[in-house]
N, C-alpha and C positions, 0 to 999 in steps of 0.2 A: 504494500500500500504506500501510495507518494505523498508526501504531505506538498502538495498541490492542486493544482481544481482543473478539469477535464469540463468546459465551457463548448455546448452544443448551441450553435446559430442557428434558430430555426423563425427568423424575422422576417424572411422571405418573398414577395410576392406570388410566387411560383406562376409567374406571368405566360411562359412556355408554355403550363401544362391547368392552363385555362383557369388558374386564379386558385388551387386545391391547396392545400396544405403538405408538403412535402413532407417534413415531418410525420405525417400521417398514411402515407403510400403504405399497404402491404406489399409486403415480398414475402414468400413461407408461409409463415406462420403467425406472422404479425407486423408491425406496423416498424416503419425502419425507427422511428423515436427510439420506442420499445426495445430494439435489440442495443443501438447506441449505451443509450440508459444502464442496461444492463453489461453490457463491455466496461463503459468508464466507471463503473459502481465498485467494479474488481479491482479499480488499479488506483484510484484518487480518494482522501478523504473529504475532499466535496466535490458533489456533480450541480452544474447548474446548468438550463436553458434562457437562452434571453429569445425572446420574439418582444412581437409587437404590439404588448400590452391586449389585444384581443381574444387571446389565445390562451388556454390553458389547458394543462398535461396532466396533472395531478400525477407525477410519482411522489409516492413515499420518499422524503429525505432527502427531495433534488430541489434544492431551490429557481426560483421563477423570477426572473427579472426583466423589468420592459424596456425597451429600448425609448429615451429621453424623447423623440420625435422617430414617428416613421417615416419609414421613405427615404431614408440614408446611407442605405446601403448596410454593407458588413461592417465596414468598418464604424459604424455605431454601436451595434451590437458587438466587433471588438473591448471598445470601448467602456459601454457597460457594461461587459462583464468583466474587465479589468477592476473597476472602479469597487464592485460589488463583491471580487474576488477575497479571500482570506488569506491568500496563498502568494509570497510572490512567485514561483512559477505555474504558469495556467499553460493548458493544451487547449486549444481553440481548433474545432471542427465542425464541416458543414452537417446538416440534419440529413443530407441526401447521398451519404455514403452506404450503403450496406455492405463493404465486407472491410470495412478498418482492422489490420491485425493487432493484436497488444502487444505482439514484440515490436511493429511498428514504432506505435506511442512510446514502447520501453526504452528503443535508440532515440528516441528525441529527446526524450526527459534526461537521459542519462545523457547524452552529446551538450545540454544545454549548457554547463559549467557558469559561467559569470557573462553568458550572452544576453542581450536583446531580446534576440528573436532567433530561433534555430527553425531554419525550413528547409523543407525539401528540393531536391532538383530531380525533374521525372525528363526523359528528352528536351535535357537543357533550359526548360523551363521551371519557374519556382512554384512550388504549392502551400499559398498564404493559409488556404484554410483546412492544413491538416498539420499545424505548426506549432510550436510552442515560443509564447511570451511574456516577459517580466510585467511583472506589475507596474517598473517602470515607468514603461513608456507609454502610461497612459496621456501626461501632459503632452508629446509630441503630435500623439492619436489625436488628442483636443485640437491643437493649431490647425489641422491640416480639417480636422472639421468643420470648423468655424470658416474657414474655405470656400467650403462645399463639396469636397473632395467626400470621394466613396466606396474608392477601392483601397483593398487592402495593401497594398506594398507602396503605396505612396508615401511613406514615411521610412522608407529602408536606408533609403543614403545617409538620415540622419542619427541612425542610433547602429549599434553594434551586433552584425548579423551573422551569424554561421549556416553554410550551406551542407546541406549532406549530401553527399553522392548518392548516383544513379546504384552505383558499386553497393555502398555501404547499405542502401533500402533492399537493395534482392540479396541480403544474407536472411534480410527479417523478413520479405514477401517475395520470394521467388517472380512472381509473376505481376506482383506490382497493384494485385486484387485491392487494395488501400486505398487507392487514386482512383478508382472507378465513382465518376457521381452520376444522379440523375436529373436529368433537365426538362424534358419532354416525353410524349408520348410513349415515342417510337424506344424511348431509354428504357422507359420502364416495360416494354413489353418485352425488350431485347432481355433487360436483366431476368425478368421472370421465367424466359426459356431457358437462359441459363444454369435459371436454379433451379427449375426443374427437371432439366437433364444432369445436372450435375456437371457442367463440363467446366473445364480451365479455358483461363482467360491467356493466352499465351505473346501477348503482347497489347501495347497501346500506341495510337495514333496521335500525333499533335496536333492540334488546330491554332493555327494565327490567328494571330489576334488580330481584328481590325484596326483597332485603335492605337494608334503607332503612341501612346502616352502610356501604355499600359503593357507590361510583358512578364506578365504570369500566366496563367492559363491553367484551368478544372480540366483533368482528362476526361474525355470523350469517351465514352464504352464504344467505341465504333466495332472492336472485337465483339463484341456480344451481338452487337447487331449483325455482324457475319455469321454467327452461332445460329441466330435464330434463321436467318435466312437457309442454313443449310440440314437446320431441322424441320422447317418447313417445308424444303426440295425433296425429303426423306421420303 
């Protein structure tokens, strides 16, 4: 157990996927909240959710905190759950991951030493929200809000950052199953074949980013949606 706080973003609009509650998708057996929840419950002595003040989850012993204004992206909900944290090291991740490993979280927490912010590098790109951050940096978080600024790495140049290799994440996730999120439709119906046949995910796609101000990037299950296609050709 860490004596740190495992912070689940589910503030969301989930605009893609017609305004739903992401947080809320099943995959399995139940609702991706629900298995999140029960992951970080095993590894942190506080779990908390920030959304959008509209919303609530009601687990036992996870606390709920609302994001100060909606419509600000993650990095608000970074933010609040900084402010609201107990812990100075917090693991910060999206509500639309289903399969985050804990040895994952376990090299991040343990790689953090006296950093910033420890994130991932998946094909060269950074992944802000399955990262770990100091309590910190919540006052830089604020300037850049005050802004109007939304995404998450817009504040990287200014505080002190560790990147993990591509190397170092497939000792703890072979196939990189960690960085699969869901955005759309077509995601979730990719993922549910997946887990319904059980099959591996044997690699991942980049997508560029349009916006030449911004260079992180959520991977794309675009593997899954090959899976399903070729269990649909079946």
């Amino acid at each position: 157990m860490y004596e740190a706080t495992g912070i689940i973003l589910a503030g969301g609009g989930g605009t893609r996927l017609n305004g739903v509650d992401k947080a809320r998708l099943v995959l399995g057996e139940g609702e991706l909240i629900a298995g999140t929840v029960e992951l970080l419950r095993g590894l942190f002595a506080e779990v908390m959710i920030v959304h959008n003040g509209r919303r609530r989850y009601g687990f036992a012993g996870v606390r709920e905190v609302a994001d100060e204004q909606e419509g600000c992206g993650p990095l608000m909900g970074l933010y609040c759950g900084l402010q609201a944290s107990r812990f100075d090291l917090n693991l910060v991740m999206g509500c639309d991951m289903p399969w985050v490993r804990g040895a994952v979280v376990r090299l991040l927490l343990e790689a953090a030493g006296d950093n910033d912010v420890t994130v991932p590098v998946v094909n060269g790109y950074l992944e802000p929200l399955l990262a770990v951050y100091h309590r910190r940096v919540g006052p830089v978080v604020k300037k850049y809000l005050d802004k109007n600024y939304r995404k998450l790495i817009v504040f990287y140049d200014e505080v002190k950052v560790q990147k993990i290799t591509e190397a170092r994440l497939r000792e703890a996730d072979a196939e990189l199953r960690s960085f699969v999120n869901i955005n759309t439709p077509e995601d979730l119906k990719a993922a549910k074949t997946a887990n319904d046949e059980s099959r591996c995910i044997t690699g991942t796609k980049k997508l560029r980013n349009q916006n030449p101000d911004v260079h992180s990037r959520r991977v794309i299950p675009e593997v899954l949606r090959e899976q399903a296609e070729q269990v649909t050709n079946q």
